[in-house]
N, C-alpha and C positions, 0 to 999 in steps of 0.2 A: 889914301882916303878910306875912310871907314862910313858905313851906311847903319844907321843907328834908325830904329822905331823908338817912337815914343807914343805909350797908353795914355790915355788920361779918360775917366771914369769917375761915377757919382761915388763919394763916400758909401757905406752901404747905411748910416743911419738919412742919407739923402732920400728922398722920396721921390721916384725917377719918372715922370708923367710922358715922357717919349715913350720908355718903356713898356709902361703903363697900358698905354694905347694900343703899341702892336700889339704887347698878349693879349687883348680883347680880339685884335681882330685876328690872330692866329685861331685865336679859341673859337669866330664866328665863321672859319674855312675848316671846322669840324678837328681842330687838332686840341683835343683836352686835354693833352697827355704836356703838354706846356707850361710849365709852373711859374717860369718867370721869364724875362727882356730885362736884358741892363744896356742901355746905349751907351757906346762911350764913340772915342773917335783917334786918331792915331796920327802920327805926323813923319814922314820918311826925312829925316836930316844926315845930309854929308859932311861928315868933320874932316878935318884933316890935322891926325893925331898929333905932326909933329911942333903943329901952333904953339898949344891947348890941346891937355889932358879927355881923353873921352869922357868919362865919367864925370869930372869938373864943367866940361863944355853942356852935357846933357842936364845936368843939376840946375847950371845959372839959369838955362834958356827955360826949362822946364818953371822952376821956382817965380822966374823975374816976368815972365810972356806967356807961359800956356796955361797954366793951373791957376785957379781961382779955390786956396785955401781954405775956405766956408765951405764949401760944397764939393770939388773933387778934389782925386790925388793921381798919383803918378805912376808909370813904370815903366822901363825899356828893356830892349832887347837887342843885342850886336848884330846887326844881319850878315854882315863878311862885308870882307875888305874891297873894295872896288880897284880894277887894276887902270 
């Protein structure tokens, strides 16, 4: 079994109003030095290599079920192999 993260995040021509919000209020607990928030959100999945390809398994699911092509995109990361 392999334990795969997957990113998912506004485009950067998206206008991120979550984001948005916190750095106000980062900025009204006295922190100027905060330029920007980008929200995103991330999703911990167990593949099991010998199915289904990791990189094929993360594409479909990512492509087909998490990402909303308009507005964000994608990315992951192999976290290690679960025994």
């Amino acid at each position: 079994m392999v334990n795969v993260r997957i990113y998912v995040t506004y485009k950067e021509s998206v206008f991120d109003p979550q984001g948005d919000t916190i750095k106000n209020a980062i900025h009204a607990l006295g922190h100027d030095e905060v330029e920007n928030v980008k929200v995103g959100k991330f999703f911990d999945v167990v593949i099991d290599p010998e199915k289904k390809d990791v990189e094929t398994s993360v594409k479909e699911i990512s492509e087909e079920l998490l990402v909303n092509f308009n507005l964000e995109t994608y990315r992951y990361e192999v976290l290690g192999g679960l025994d």
